[in-house]
Every structure is written in structure tokens, then in C-alpha cells.
C-alpha positions as CSV (number, residue, x, y, z in Angstrom):
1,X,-52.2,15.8,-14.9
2,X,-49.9,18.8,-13.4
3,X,-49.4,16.2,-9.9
4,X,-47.9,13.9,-12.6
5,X,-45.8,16.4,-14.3
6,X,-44.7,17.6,-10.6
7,X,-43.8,14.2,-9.6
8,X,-42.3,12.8,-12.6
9,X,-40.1,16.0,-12.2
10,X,-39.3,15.6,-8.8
11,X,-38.5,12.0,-9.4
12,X,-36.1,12.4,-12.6
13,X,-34.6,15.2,-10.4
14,X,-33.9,12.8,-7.4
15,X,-32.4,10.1,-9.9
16,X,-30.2,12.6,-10.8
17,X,-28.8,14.0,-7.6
18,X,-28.3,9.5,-6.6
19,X,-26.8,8.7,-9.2
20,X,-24.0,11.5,-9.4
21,X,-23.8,11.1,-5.9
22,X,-22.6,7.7,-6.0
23,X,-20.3,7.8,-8.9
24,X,-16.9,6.1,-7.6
25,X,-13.9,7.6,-7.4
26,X,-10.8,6.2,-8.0
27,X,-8.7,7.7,-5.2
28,X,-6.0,5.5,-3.6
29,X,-4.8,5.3,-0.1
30,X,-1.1,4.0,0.1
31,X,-1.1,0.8,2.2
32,X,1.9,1.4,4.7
33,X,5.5,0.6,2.8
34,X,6.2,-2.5,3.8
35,X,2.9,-3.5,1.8
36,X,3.1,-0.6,-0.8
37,X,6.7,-1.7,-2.4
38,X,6.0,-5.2,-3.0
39,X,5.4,-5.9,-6.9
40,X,7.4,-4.9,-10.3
41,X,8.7,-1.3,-10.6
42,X,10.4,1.1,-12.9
43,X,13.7,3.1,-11.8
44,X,16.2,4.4,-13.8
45,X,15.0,2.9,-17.3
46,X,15.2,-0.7,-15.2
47,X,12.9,-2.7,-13.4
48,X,13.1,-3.8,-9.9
49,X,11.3,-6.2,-7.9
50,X,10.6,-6.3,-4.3
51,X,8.8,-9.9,-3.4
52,X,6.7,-10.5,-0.3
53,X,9.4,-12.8,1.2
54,X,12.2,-9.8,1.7
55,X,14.1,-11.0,-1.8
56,X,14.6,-7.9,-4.0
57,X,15.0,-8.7,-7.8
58,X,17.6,-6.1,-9.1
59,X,19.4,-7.2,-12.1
60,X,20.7,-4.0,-13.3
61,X,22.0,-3.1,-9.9
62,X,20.4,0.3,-10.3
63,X,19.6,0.5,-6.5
64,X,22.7,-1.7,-4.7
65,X,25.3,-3.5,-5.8
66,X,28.7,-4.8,-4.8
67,X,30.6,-5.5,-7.5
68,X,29.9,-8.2,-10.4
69,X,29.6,-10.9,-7.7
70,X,26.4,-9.6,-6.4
71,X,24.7,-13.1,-5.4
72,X,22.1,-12.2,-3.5
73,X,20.4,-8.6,-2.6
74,X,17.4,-8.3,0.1
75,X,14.5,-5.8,1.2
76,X,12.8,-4.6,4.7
77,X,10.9,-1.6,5.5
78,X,10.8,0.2,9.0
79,X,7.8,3.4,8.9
80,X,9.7,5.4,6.3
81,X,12.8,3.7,5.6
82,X,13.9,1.6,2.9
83,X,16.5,-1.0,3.8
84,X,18.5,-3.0,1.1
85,X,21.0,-5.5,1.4
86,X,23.4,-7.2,-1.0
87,X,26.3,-9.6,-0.7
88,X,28.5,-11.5,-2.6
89,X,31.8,-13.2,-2.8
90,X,33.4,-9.7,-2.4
91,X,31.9,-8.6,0.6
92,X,28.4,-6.6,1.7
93,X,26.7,-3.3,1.5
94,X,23.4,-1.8,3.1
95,X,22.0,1.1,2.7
96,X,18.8,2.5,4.3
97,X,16.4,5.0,1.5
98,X,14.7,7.6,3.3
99,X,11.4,7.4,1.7
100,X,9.5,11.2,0.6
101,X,6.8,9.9,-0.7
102,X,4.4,6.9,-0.4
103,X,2.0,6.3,-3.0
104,X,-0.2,3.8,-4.6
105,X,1.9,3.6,-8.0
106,X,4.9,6.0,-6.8
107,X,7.2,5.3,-3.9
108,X,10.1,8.6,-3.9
109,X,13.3,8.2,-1.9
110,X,16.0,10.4,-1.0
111,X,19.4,9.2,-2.6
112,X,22.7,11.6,-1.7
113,X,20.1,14.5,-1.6
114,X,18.4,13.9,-4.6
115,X,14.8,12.7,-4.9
116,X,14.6,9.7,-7.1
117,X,11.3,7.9,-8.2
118,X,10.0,4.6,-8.8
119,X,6.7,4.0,-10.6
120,X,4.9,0.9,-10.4
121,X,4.9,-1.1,-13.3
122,X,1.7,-2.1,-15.3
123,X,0.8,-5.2,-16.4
């Protein structure tokens, strides 16, 4: 009868230690940038979109812009830089974000020396 005590005790003991040992934890690693941004965010009070075919969705114009013409605005990524594109009918502009921080729902850049932050919109 005391073996069975022991062992039962050894046993619950050993269930314990497992199972707390294999809890999961819900740590994200940041895919590299160019994979990271694509999807929906929030900037600004807006919402941007940066699709998987270099197209970036930016109605509000709260990341480029060139005027009310804007026609057609585009995305690429290079280590930790941010390149965006727009044109229209009155010309071009590109700018290049020097990203600070690379997330899995947070992507920071570094705008005319301020740090500005996207979060990833949830569904």
C-alpha cells in the first residue's frame, strides 16, 4: 500500500512537470518585411493595404500622395526599407521608410525623425 501511495505520487508529480512543460506560447517571430507588411493595417486613424503583388491600397493618402490625381500608388521592401510609389496625371513621388521596428502585428518607420506606427488590423 505505501509502493502505491509512492508511485501514484511520483506519477501525478511527473504529469505535472509534462504538462506545464508543454504549454504553448504564443511568441511571434517577424517573417522578414517583405512578407511581414503584406495584409490590412491601421495608421493615422486610416487603413492601408499592402497586397502581395506590390499594389498598396491607400485611400486616405496618409502615407504618399501626389495631389488629388493619385491613380495608382505601389510597395517594395529591401532588408529594412520601405519603398512607396505613387503617380498620377500630375507627376510622381517615392519615398523610401526606414523601418525601426519589425513585428508580427507592428511594423514602426521613421518619418522626418519621428517614429510612426502601423498596427495590423484584426479581422
Amino acid at each position: 500500500m505505501k509502493n502505491l501511495k509512492t508511485w501514484s505520487f511520483f506519477l501525478l508529480t511527473l504529469a505535472v512537470l509534462v504538462l506545464s512543460a508543454c504549454r504553448e506560447d504564443e511568441e511571434c517571430m517577424a517573417p522578414a518585411l517583405s512578407s511581414n507588411v503584406v495584409g490590412e493595417w491601421e495608421l493615422l486613424g486610416d487603413e492601408v493595404e499592402f497586397r502581395s503583388d506590390g499594389t498598396l491600397i491607400d485611400e486616405g493618402d496618409v502615407l504618399i500622395s501626389v495631389g488629388t490625381d493619385t491613380n495608382a500608388k505601389s510597395w517594395s521592401a529591401r532588408g529594412d526599407t520601405l519603398t512607396l510609389d505613387a503617380s498620377g496625371s500630375s507627376g510622381a513621388a517615392s519615398v523610401d521608410l526606414a523601418v525601426v521596428e519589425n513585428e508580427c502585428d507592428a511594423i514602426a518607420f521613421e518619418l522626418f525623425g519621428f517614429n510612426i506606427q502601423m498596427r495590423r488590423k484584426e479581422d
